[in-house]
PDB file of N, CA, C and O in Angstrom:
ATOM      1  N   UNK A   1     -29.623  89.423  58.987  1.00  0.00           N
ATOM      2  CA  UNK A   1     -30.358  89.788  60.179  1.00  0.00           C
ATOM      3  C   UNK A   1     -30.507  88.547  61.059  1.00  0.00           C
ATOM      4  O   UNK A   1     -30.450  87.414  60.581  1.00  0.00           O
ATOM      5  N   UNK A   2     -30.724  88.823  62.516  1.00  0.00           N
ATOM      6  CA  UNK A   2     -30.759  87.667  63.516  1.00  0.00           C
ATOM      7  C   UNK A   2     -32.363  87.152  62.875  1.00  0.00           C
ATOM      8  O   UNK A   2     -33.144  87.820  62.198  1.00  0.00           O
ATOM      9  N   UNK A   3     -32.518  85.580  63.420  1.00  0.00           N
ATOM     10  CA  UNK A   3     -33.654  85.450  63.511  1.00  0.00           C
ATOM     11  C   UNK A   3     -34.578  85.821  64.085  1.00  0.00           C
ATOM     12  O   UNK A   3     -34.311  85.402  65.211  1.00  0.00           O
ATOM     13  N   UNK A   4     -35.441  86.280  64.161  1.00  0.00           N
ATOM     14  CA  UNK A   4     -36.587  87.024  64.661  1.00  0.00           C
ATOM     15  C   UNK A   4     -36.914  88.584  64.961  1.00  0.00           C
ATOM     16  O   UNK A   4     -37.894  89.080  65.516  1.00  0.00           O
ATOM     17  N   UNK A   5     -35.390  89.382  64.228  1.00  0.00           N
ATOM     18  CA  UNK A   5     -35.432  90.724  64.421  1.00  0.00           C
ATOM     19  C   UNK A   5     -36.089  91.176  63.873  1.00  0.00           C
ATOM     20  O   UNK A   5     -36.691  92.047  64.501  1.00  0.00           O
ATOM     21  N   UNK A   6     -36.483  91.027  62.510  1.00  0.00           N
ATOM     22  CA  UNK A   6     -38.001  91.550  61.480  1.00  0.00           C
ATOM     23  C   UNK A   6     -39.181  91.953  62.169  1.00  0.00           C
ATOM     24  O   UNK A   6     -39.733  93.052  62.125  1.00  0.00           O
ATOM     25  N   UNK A   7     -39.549  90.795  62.897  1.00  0.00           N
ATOM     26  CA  UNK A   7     -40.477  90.608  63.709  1.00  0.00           C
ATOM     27  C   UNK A   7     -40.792  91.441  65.169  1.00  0.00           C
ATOM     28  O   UNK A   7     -41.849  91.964  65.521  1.00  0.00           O
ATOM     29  N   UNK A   8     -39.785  91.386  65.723  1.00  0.00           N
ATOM     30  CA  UNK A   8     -39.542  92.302  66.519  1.00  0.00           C
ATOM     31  C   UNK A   8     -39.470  94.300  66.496  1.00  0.00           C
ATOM     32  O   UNK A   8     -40.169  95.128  67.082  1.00  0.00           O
ATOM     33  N   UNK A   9     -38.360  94.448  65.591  1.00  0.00           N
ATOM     34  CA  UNK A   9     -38.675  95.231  65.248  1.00  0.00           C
ATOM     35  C   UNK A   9     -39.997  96.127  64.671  1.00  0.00           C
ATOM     36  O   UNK A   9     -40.273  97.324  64.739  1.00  0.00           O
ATOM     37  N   UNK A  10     -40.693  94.926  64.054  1.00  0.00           N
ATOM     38  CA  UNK A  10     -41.847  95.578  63.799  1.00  0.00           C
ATOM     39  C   UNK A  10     -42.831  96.053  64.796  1.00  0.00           C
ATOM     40  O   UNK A  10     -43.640  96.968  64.639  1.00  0.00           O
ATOM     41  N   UNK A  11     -42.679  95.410  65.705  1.00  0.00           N
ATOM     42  CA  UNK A  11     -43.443  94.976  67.172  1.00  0.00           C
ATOM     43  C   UNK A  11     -42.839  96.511  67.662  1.00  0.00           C
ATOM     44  O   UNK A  11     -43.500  97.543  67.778  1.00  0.00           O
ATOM     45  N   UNK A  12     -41.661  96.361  67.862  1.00  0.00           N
ATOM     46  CA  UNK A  12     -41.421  97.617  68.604  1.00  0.00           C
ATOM     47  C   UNK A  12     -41.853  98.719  68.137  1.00  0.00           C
ATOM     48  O   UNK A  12     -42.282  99.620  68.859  1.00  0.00           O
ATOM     49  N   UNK A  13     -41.771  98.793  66.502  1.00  0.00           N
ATOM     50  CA  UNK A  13     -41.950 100.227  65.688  1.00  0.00           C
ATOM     51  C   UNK A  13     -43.609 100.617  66.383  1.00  0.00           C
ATOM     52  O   UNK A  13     -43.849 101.688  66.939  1.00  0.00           O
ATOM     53  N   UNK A  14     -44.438  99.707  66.235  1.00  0.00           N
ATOM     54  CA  UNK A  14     -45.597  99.665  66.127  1.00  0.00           C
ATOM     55  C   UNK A  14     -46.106 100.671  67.458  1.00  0.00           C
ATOM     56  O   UNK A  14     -46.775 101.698  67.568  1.00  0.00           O
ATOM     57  N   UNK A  15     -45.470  99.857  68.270  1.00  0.00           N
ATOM     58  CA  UNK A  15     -45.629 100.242  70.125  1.00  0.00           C
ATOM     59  C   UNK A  15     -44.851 101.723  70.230  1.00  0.00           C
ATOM     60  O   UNK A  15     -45.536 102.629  70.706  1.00  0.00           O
ATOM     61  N   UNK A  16     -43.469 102.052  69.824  1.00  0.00           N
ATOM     62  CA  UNK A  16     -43.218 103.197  69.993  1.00  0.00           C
ATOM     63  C   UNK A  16     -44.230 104.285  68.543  1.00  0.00           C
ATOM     64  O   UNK A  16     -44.293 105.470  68.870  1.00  0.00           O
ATOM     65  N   UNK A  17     -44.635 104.100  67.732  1.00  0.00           N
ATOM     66  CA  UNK A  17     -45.647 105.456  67.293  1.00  0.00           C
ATOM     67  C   UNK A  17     -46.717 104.895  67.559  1.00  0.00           C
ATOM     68  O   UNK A  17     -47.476 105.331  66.694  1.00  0.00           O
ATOM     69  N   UNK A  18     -47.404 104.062  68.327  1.00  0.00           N
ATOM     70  CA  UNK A  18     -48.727 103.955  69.083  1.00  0.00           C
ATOM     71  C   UNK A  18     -48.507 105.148  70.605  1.00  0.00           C
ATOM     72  O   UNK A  18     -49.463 105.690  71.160  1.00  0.00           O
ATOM     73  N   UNK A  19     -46.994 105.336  71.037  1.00  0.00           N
ATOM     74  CA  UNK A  19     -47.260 105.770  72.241  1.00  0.00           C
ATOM     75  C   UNK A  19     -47.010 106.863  72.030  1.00  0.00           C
ATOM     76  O   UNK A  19     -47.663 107.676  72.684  1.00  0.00           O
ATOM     77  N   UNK A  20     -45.904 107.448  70.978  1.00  0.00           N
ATOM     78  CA  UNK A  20     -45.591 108.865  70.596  1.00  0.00           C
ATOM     79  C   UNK A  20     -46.069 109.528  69.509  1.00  0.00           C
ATOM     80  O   UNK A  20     -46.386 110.670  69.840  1.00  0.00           O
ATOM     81  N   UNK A  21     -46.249 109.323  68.423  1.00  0.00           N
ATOM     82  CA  UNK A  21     -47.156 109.795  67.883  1.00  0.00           C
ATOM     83  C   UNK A  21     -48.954 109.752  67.682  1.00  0.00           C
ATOM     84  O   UNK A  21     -49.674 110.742  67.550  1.00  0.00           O
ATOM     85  N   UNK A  22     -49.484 107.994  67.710  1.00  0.00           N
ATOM     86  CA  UNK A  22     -50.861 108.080  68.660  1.00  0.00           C
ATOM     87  C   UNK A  22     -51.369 108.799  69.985  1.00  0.00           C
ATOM     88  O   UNK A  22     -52.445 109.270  70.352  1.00  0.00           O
ATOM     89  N   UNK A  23     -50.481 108.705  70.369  1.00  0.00           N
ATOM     90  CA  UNK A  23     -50.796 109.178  71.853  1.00  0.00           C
ATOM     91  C   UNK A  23     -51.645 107.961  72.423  1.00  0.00           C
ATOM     92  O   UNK A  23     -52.611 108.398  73.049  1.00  0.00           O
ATOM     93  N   UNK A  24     -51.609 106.998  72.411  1.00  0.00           N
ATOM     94  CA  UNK A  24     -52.193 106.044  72.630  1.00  0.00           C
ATOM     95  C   UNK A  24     -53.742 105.540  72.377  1.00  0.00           C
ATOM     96  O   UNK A  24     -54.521 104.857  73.042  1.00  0.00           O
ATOM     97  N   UNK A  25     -53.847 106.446  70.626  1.00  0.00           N
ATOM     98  CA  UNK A  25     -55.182 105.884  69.921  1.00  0.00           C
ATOM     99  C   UNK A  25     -54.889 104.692  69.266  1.00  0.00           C
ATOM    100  O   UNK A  25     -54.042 104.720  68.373  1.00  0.00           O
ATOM    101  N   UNK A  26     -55.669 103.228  69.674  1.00  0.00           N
ATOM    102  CA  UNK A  26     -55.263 101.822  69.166  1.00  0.00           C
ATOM    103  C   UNK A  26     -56.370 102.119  67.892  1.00  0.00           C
ATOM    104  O   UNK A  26     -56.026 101.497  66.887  1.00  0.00           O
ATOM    105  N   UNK A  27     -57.538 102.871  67.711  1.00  0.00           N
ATOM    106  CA  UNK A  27     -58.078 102.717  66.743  1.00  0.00           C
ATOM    107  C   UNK A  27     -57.199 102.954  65.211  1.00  0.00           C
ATOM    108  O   UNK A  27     -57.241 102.403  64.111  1.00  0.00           O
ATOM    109  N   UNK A  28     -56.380 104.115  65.830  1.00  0.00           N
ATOM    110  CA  UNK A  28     -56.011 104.609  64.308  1.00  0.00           C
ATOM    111  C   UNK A  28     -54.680 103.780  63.994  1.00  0.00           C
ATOM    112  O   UNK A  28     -54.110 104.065  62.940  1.00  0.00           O
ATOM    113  N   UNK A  29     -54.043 102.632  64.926  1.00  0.00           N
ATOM    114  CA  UNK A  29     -53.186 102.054  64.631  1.00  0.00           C
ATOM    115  C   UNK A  29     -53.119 100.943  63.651  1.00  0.00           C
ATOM    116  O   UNK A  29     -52.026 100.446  63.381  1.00  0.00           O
ATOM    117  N   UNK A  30     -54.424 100.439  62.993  1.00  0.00           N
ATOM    118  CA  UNK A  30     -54.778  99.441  62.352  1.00  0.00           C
ATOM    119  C   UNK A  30     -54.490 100.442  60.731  1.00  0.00           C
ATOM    120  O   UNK A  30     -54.381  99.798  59.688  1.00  0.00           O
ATOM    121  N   UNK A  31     -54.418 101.564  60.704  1.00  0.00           N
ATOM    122  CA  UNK A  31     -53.824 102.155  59.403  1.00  0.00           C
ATOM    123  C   UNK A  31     -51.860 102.209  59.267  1.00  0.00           C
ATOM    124  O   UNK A  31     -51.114 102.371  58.301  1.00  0.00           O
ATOM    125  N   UNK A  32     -51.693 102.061  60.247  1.00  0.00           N
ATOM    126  CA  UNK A  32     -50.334 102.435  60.341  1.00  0.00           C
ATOM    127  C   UNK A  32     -49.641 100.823  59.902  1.00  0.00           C
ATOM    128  O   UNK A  32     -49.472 100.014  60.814  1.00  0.00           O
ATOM    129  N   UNK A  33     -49.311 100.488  58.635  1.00  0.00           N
ATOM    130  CA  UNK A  33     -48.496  99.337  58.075  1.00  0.00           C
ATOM    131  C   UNK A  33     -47.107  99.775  57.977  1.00  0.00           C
ATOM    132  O   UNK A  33     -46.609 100.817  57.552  1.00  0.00           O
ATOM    133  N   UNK A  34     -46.486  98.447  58.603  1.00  0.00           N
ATOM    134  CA  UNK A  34     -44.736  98.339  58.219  1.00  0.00           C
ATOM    135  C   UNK A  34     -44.575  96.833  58.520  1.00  0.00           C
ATOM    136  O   UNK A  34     -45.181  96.048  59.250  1.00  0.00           O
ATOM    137  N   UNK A  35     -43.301  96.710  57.498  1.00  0.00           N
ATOM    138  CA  UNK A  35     -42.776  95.371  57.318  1.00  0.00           C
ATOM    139  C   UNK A  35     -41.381  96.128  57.251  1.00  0.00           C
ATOM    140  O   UNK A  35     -40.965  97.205  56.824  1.00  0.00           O
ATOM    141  N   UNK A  36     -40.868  94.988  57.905  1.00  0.00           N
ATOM    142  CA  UNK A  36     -39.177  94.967  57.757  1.00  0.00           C
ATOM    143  C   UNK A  36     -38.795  93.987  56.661  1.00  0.00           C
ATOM    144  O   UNK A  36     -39.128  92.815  56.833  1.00  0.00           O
ATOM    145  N   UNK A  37     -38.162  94.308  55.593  1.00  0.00           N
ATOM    146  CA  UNK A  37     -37.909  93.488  54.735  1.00  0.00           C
ATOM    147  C   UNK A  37     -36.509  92.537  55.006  1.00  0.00           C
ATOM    148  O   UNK A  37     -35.447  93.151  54.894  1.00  0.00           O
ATOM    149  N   UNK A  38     -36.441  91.264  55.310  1.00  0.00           N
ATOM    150  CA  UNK A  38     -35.477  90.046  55.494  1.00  0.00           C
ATOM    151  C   UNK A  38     -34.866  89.370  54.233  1.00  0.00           C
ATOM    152  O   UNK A  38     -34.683  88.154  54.179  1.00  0.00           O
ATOM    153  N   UNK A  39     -34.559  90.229  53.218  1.00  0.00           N
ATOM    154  CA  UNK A  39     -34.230  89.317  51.594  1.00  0.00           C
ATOM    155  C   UNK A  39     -33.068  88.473  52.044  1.00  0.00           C
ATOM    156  O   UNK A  39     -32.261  88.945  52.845  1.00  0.00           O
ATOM    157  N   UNK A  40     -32.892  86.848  51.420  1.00  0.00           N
ATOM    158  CA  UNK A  40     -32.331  86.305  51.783  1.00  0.00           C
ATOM    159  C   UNK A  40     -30.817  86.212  51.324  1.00  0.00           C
ATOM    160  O   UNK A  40     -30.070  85.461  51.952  1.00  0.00           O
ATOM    161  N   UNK A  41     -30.290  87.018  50.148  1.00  0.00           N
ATOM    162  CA  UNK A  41     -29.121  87.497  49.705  1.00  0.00           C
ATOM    163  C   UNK A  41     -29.477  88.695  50.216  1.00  0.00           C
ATOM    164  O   UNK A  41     -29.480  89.592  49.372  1.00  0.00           O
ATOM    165  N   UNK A  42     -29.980  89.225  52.042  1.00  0.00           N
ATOM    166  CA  UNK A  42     -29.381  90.657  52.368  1.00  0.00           C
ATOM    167  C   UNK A  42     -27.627  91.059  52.507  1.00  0.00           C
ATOM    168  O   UNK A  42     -27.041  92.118  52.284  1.00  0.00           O
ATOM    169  N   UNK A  43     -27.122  89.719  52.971  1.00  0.00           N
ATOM    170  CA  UNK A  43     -25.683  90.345  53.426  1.00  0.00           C
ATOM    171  C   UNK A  43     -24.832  90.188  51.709  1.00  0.00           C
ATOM    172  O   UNK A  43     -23.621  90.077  51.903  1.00  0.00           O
ATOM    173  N   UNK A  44     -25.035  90.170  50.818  1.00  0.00           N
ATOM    174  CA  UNK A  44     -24.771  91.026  49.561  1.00  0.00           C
ATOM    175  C   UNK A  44     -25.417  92.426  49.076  1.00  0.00           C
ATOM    176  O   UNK A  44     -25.021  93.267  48.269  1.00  0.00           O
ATOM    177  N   UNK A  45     -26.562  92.340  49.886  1.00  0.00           N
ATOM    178  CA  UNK A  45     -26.842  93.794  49.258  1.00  0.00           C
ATOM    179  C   UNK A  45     -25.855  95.456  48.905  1.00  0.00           C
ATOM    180  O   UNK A  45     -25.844  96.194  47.919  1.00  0.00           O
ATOM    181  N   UNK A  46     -25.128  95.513  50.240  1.00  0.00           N
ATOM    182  CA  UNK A  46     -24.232  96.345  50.112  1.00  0.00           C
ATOM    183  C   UNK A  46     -23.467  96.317  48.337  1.00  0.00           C
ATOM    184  O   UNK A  46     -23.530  97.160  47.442  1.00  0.00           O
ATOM    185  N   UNK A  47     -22.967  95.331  48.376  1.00  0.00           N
ATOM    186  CA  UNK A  47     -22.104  94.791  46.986  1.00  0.00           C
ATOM    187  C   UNK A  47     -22.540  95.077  45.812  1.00  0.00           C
ATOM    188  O   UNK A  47     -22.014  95.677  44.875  1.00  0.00           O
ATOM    189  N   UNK A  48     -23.825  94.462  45.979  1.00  0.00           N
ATOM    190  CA  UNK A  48     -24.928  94.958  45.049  1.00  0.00           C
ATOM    191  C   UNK A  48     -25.159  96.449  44.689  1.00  0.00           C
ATOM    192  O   UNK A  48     -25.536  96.853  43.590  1.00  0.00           O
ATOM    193  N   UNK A  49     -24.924  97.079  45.592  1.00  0.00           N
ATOM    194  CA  UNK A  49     -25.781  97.911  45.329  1.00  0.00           C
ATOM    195  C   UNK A  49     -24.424  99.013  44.956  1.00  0.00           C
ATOM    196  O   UNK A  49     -24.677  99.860  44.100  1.00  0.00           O
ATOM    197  N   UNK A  50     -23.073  99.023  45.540  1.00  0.00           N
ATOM    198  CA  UNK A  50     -22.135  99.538  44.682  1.00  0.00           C
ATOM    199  C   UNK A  50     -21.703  99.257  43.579  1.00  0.00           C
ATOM    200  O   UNK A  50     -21.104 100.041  42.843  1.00  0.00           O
ATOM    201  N   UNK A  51     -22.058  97.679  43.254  1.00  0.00           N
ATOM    202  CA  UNK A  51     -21.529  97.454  41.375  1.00  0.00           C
ATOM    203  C   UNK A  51     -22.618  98.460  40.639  1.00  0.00           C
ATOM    204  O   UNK A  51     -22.429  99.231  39.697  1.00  0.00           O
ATOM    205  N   UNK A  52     -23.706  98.215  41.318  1.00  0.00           N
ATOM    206  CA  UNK A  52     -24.787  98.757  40.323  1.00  0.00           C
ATOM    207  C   UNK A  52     -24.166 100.422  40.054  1.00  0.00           C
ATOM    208  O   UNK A  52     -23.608 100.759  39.010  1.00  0.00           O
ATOM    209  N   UNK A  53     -24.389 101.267  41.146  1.00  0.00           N
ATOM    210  CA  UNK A  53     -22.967 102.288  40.918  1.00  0.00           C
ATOM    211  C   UNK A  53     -22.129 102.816  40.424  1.00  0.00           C
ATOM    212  O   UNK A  53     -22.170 103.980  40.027  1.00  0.00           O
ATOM    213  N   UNK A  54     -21.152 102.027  40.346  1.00  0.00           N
ATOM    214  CA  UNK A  54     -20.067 101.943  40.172  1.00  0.00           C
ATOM    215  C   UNK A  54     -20.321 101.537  38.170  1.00  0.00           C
ATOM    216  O   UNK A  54     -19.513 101.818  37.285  1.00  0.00           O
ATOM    217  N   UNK A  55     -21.551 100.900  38.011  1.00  0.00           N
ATOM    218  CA  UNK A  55     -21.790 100.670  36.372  1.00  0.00           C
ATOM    219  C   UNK A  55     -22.409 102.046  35.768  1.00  0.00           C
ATOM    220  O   UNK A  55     -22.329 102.461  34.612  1.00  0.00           O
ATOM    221  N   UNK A  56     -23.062 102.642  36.914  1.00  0.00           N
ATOM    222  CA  UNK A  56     -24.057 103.635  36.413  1.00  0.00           C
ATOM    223  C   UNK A  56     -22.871 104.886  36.016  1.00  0.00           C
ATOM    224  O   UNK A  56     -22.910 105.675  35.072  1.00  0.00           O
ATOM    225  N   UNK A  57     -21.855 104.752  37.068  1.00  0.00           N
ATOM    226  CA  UNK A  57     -20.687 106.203  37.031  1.00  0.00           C
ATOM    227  C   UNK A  57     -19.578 105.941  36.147  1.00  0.00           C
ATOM    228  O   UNK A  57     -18.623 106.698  35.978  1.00  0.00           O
ATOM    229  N   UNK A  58     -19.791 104.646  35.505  1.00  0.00           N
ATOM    230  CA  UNK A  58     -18.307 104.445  34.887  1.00  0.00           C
ATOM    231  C   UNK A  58     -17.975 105.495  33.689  1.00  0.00           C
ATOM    232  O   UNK A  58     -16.820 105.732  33.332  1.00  0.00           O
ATOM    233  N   UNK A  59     -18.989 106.023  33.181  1.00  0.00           N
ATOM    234  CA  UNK A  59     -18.209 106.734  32.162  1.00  0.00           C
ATOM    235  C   UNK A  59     -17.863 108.659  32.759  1.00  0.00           C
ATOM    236  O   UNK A  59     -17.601 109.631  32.051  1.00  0.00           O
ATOM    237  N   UNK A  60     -17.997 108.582  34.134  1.00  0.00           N
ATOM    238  CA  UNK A  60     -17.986 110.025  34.134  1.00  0.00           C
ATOM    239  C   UNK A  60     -16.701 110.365  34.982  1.00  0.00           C
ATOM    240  O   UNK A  60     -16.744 110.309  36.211  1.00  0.00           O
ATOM    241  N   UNK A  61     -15.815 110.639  34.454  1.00  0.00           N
ATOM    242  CA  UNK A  61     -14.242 110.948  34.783  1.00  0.00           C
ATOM    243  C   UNK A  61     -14.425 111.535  36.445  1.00  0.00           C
ATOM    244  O   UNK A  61     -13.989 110.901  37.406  1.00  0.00           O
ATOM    245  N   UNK A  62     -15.252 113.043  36.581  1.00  0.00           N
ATOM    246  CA  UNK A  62     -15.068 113.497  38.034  1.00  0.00           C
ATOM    247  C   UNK A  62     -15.499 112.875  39.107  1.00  0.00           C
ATOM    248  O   UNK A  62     -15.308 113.320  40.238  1.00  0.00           O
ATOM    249  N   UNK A  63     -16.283 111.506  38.796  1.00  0.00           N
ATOM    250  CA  UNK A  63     -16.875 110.474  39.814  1.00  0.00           C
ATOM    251  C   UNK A  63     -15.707 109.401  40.404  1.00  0.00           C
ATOM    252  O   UNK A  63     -15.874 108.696  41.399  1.00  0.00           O
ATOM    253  N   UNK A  64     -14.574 109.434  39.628  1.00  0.00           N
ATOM    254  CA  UNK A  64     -13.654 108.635  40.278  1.00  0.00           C
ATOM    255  C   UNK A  64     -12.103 109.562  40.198  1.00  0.00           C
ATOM    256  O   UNK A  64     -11.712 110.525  39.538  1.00  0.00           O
ATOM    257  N   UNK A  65     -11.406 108.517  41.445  1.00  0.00           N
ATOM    258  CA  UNK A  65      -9.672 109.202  41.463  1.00  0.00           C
ATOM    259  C   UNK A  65      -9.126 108.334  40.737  1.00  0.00           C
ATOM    260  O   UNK A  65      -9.885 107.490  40.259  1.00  0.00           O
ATOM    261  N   UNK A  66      -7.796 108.250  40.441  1.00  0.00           N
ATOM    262  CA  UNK A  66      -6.953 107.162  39.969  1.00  0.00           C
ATOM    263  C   UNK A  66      -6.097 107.075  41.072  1.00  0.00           C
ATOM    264  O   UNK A  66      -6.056 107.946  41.940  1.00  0.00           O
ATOM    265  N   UNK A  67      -5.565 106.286  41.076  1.00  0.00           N
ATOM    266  CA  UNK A  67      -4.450 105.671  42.735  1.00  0.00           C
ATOM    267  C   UNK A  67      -3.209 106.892  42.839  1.00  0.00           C
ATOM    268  O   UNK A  67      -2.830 107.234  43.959  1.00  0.00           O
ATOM    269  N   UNK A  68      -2.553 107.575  41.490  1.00  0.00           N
ATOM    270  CA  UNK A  68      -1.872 108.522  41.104  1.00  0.00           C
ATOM    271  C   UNK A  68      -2.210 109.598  41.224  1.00  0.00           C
ATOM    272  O   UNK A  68      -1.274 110.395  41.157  1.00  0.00           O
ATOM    273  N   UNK A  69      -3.553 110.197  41.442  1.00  0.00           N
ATOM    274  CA  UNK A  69      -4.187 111.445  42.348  1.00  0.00           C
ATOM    275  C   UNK A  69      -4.104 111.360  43.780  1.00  0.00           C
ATOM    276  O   UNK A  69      -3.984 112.399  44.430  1.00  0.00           O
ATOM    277  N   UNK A  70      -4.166 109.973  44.479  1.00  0.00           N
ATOM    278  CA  UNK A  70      -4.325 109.618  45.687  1.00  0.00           C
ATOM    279  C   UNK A  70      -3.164 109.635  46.228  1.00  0.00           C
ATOM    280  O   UNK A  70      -3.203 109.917  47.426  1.00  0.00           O
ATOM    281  N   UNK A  71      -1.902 109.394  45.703  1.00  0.00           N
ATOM    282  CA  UNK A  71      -0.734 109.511  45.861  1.00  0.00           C
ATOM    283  C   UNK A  71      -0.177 110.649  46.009  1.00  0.00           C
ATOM    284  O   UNK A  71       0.548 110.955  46.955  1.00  0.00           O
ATOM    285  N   UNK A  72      -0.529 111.466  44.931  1.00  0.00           N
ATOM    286  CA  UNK A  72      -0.229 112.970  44.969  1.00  0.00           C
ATOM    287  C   UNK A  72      -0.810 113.876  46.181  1.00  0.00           C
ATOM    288  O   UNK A  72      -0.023 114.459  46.926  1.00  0.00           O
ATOM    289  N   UNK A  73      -2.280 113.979  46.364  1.00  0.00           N
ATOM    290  CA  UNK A  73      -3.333 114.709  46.976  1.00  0.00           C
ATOM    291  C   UNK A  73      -3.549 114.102  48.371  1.00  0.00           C
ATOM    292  O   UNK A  73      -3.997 114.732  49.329  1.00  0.00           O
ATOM    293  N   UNK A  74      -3.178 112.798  48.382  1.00  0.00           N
ATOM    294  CA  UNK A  74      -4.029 112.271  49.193  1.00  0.00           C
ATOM    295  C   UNK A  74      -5.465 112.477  49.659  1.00  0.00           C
ATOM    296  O   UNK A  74      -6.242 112.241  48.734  1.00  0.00           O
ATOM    297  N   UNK A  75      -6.085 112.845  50.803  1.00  0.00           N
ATOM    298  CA  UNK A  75      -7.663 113.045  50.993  1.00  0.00           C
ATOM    299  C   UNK A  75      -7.878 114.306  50.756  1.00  0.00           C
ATOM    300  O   UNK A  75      -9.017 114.758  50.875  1.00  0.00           O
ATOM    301  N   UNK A  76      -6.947 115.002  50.424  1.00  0.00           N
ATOM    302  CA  UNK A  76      -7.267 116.257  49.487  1.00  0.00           C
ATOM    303  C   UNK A  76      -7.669 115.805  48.108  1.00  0.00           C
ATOM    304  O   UNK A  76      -8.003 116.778  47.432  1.00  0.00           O
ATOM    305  N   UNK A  77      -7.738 114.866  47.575  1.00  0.00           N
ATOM    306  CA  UNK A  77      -8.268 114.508  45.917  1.00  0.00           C
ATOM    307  C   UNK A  77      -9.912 114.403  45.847  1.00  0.00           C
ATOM    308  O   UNK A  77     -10.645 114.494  44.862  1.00  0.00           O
ATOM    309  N   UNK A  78     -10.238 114.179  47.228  1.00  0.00           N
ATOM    310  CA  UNK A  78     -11.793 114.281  48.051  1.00  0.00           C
ATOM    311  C   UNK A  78     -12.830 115.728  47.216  1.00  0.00           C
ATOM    312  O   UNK A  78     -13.987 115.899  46.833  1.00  0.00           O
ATOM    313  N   UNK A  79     -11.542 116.506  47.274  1.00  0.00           N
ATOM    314  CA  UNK A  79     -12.609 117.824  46.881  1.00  0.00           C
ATOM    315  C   UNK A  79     -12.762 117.939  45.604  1.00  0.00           C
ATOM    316  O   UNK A  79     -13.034 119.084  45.245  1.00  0.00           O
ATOM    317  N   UNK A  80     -12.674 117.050  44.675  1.00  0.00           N
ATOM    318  CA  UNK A  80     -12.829 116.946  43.554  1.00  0.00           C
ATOM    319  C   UNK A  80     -14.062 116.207  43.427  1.00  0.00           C
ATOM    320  O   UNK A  80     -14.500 116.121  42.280  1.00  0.00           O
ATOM    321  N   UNK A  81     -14.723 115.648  44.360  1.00  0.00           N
ATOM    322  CA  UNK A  81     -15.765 114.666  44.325  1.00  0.00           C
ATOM    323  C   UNK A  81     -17.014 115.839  45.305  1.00  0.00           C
ATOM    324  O   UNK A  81     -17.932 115.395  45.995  1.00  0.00           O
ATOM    325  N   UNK A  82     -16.820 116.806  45.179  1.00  0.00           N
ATOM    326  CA  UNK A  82     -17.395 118.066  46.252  1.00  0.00           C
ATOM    327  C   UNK A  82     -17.037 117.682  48.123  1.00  0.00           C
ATOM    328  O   UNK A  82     -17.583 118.478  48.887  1.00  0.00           O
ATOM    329  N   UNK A  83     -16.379 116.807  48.648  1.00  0.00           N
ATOM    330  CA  UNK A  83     -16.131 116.587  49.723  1.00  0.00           C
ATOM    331  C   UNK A  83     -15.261 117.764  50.366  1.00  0.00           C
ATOM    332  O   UNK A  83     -14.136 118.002  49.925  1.00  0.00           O
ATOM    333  N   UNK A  84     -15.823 118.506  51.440  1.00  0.00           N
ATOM    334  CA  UNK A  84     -14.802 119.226  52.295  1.00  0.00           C
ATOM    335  C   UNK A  84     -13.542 118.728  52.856  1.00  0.00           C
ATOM    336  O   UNK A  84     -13.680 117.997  53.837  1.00  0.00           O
ATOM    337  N   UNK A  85     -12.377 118.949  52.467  1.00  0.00           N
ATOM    338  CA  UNK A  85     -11.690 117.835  53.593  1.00  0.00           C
ATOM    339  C   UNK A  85     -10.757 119.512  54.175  1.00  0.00           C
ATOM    340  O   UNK A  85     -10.406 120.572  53.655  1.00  0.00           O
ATOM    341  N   UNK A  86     -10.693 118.787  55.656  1.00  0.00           N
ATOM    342  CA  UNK A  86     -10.072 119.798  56.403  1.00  0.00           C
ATOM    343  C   UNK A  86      -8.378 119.842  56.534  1.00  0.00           C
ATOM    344  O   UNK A  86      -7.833 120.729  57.190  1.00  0.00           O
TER     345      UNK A  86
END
């Protein structure tokens, strides 16, 4: 994330449901908490978060293709994973 978008963002969140959903009550805005979370290994998270995945599905055959279905089917091998393909 840029520097200071956390911050901002929060700023903005705050101001747009102070004006659309408050209707512009500042009292009841002191209940309304958010943080944008900035973890500093964010631009691994993605990675992260498919190994984890990708460990959890390894033993279940209909969760993956082999390159030799993909070859055959091409994005028709999709509907084996419940994906519509047209």
């Amino acid at each position: 994330m840029y520097p200071g978008l956390p911050s901002r963002l929060e700023r903005e969140l705050k101001q747009l449901y102070l004006e659309r959903v408050l209707k512009g009550d500042v009292e009841k805005l002191s209940k309304f908490k958010i943080r944008i979370e900035d973890p500093p290994r964010r631009k691994h998270m993605v990675f992260l978060g498919g190994a984890v995945l990708a460990d959890i599905m390894k033993d279940k055959d209909n969760f993956w293709m082999t390159r030799q279905e993909y070859q055959e089917k091409g994005v028709r091998v999709l509907e084996k994973l419940g994906v519509t393909v047209r």
